[in-house]
N, C-alpha and C positions, 0 to 999 in steps of 0.2 A: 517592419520585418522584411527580411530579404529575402527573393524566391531562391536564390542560389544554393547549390549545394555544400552543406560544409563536412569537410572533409571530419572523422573519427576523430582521428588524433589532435584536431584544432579544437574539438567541442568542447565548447569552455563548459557544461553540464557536464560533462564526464561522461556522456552516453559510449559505449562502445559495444557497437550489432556482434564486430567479433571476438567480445567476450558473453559468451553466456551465463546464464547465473542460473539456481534452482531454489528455489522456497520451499517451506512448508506449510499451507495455510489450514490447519485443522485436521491434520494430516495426508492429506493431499498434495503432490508435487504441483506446484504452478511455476513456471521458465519466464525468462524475463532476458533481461541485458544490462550488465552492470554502469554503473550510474542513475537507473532508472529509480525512482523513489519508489516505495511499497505500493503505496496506492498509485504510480502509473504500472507496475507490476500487473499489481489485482485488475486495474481497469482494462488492461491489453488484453487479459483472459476474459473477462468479458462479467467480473465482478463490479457492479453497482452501486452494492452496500456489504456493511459486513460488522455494523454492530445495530444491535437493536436498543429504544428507548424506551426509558419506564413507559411511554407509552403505548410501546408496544410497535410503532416506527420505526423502520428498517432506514440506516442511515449509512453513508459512504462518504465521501468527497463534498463537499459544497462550500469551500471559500478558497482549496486549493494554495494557499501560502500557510497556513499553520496557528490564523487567526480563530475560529470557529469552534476548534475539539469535535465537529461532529466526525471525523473519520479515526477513532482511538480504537487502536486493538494492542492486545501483548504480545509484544515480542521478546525473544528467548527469556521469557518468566518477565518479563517489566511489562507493568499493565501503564495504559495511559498514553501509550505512543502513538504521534501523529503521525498518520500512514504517509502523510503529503512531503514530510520535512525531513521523514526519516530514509536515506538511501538503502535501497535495498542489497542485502550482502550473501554470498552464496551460502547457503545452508544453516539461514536467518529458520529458527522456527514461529511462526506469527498462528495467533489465535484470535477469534473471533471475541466481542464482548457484547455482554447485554446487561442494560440495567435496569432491566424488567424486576419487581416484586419477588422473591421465593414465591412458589403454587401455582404462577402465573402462567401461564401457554398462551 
């Protein structure tokens, strides 16, 4: 990896700091920069996790390429989406998921 700086417009990721972008996570604004994937979205804001598991395990990110499923929320009504692979896009609405039991808290 090179310490150098790379310029916006060279980013082969598509990052760009002067495009902003605005999400909705559960109806909540969270702000980002477009290129940036959902889940580096959620994690710049300082989200963790953001589905829970039948077990009741609060889950976020953990293989970060798209291998895992542990970071799936719905976005604009599509359940199942990997926050990691998926880029995030201005006035994307994303929801949290759990696949905890019905009754269960």
């Amino acid at each position: 990896m090179s310490p150098r700086l790379i310029r916006a417009a060279a980013d082969a990721t598509g990052r760009r700091p002067d495009r902003p972008l605005r999400i909705t996570v559960d109806g909540e604004p969270v702000t980002g920069i477009a290129g940036q994937s959902i889940a580096g979205v959620l994690l710049a804001a300082g989200r963790t996790s953001w589905r829970t598991a039948r077990s009741g395990a609060q889950r976020g990110v953990f293989c970060g390429i798209g291998v895992c499923f542990d970071c799936v929320l719905t976005v604009n009504g599509t359940p199942d989406v990997r926050a990691c692979r998926r880029r995030a896009a201005d006035g994307d609405e994303v929801r949290t998921q759990s696949r905890m039991p019905e009754g269960r808290a």
